[in-house]
C-alpha positions as CSV (number, residue, x, y, z in Angstrom):
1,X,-3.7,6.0,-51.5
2,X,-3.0,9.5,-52.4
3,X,-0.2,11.3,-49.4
4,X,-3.3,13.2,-47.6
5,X,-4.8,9.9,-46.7
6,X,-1.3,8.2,-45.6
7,X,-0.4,11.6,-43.4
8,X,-4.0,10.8,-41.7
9,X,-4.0,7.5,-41.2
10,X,-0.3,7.3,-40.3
11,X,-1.2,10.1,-37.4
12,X,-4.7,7.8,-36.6
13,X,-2.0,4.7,-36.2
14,X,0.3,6.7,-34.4
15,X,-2.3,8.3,-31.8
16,X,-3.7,4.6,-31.2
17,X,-0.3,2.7,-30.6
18,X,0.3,5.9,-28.1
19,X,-2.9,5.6,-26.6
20,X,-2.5,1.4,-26.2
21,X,0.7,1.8,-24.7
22,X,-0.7,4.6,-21.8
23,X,-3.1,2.1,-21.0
24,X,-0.9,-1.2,-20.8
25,X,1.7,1.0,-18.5
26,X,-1.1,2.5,-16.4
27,X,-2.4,-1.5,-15.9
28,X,1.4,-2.2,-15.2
29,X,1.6,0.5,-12.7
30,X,-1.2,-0.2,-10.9
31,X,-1.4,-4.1,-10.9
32,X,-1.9,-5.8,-7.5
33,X,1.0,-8.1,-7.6
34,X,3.7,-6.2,-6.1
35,X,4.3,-9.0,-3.7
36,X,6.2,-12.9,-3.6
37,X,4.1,-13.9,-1.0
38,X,0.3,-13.8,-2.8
39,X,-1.6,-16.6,-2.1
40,X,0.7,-17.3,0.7
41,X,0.8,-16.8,4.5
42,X,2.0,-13.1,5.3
43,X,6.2,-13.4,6.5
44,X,5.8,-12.7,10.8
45,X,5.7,-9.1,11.9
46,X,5.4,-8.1,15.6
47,X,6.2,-4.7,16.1
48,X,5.5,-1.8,18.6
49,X,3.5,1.3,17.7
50,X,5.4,4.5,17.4
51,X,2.8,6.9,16.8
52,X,-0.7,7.3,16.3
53,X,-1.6,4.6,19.3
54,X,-5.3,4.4,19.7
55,X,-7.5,4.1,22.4
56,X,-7.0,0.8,24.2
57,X,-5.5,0.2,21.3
58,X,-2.2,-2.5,21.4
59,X,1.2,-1.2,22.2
60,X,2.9,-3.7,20.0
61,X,1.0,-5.4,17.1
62,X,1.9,-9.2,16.4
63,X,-0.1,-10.1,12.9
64,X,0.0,-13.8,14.1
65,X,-2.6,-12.8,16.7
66,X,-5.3,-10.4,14.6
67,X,-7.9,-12.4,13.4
68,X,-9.1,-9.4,10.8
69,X,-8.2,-7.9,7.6
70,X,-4.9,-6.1,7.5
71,X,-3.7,-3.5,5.4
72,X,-0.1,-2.6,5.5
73,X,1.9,0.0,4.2
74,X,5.5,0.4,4.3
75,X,6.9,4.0,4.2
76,X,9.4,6.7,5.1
77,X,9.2,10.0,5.8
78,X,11.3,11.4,2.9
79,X,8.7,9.4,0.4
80,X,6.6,11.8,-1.2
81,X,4.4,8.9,-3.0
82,X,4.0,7.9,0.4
83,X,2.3,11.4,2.0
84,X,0.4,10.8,-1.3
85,X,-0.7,7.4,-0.2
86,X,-1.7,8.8,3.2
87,X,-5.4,10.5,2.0
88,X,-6.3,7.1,0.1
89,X,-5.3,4.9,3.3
90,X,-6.9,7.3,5.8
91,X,-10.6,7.4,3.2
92,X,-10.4,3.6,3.3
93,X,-9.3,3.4,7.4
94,X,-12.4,5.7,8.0
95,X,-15.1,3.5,5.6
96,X,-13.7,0.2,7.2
97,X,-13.5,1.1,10.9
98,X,-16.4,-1.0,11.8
99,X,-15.6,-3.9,9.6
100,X,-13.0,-6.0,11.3
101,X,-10.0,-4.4,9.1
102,X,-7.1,-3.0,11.1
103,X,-4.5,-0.3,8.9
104,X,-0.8,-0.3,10.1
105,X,2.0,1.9,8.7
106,X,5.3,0.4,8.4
107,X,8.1,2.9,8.7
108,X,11.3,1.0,7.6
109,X,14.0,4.3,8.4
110,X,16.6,3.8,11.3
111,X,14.9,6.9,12.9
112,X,14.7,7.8,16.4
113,X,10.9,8.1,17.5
114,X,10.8,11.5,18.3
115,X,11.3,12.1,14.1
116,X,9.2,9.1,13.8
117,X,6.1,10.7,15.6
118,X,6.8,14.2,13.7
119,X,6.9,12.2,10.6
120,X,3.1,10.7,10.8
121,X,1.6,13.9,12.3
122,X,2.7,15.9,9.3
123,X,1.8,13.2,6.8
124,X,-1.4,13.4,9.1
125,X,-1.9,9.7,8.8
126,X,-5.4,8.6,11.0
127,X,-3.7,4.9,12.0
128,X,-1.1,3.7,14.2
129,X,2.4,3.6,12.6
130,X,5.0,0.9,13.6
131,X,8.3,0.9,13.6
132,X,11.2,-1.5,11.7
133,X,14.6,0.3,12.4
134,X,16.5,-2.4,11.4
135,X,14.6,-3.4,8.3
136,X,13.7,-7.0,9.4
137,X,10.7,-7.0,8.7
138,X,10.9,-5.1,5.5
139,X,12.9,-7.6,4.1
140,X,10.7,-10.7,5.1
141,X,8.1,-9.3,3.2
142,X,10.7,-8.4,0.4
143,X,9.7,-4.4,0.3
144,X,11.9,-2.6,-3.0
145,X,9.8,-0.1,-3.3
146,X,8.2,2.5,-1.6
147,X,5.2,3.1,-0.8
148,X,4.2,-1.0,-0.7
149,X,0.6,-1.9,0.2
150,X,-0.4,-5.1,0.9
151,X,-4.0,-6.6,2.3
152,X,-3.7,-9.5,4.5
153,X,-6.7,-11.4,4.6
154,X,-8.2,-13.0,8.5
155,X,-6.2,-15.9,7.7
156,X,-2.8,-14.8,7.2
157,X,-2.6,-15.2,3.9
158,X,-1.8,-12.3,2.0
159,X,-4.3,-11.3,-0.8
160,X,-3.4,-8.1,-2.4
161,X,-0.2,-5.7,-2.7
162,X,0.9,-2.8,-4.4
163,X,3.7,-0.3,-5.0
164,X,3.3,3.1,-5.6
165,X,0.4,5.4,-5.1
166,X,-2.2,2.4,-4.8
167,X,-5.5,2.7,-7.1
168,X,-8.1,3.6,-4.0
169,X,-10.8,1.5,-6.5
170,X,-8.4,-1.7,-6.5
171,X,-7.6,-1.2,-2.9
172,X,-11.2,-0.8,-1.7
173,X,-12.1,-4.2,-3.7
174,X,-9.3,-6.4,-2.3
175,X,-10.5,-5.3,1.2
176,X,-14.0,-6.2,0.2
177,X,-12.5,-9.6,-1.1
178,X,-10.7,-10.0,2.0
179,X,-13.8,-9.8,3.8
180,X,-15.7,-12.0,2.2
């Protein structure tokens, strides 16, 4: 091979390995496995709503006693890939009002609920946010990173989680999953 055709190829090989390892990382990133407890029964949570209460809607929410689909996600309000998360979540709240599927926000700060409140308004989040002060709950369901999303299918169990900026396609199809 004369140098021309090595320069070419050796730039072909090198644009390829660059573009396999974008894609692997990107799959990484986005995989739904972000959590111990797939396949598993979802850890307890009963906790009260600090903002966002709807209509007749429960002032504390035990997940032992929703026979729906649940998707939480645990946040804070200095997490900017949370706000992120916020348009995704509220998209998927709004196409799955009707369908038995209940969204919960999980903040996880030791926050009084006056910040707590001020917090979800300006992230402008369209579902009830509870709070875990303490981090109890947070650590039951082993949360490392922020934002985590996680789909808890009508029987407990949980089916799909996330960290980071969830993919709104993956999301969408583990709550279609769930539902199933």
């Amino acid at each position: 091979m004369n140098e021309q055709k090595k320069s070419s190829f050796g730039k072909w090989l090198n644009w390829v390995v660059t573009a396999m390892v974008l894609v692997a990382l990107y799959a990484w990133m986005t995989r739904g496995n972000a959590s111990p407890f797939m396949g598993e029964p979802a850890p307890p949570l009963s906790l009260s709503v600090a903002a966002g209460r709807e209509a007749g809607g429960p002032a504390r929410v035990n997940l032992s006693e929703l026979d729906e689909v649940v998707v939480l996600e645990f946040w804070a309000s200095w997490c900017g890939a949370c706000k992120r998360t916020t348009p995704i979540l509220n998209d998927l709240h709004a196409r799955f009002a009707d369908a038995g599927v209940s969204f919960y926000a999980v903040n996880v700060e030791p926050i009084d609920r006056q910040r707590l409140q001020a917090a979800h308004a300006s992230f402008g989040t369209a579902f009830p946010s509870l709070h875990d002060p303490a981090g109890e709950v947070q650590r039951r369901y082993a949360i490392r990173s922020l934002p985590t999303v996680i789909v808890v299918g009508k029987d407990g169990v949980v089916r799909w989680a996330s960290t980071g900026i969830p993919s709104k396609m993956r999301l969408r199809g583990a709550i279609e999953e769930a539902l199933e």
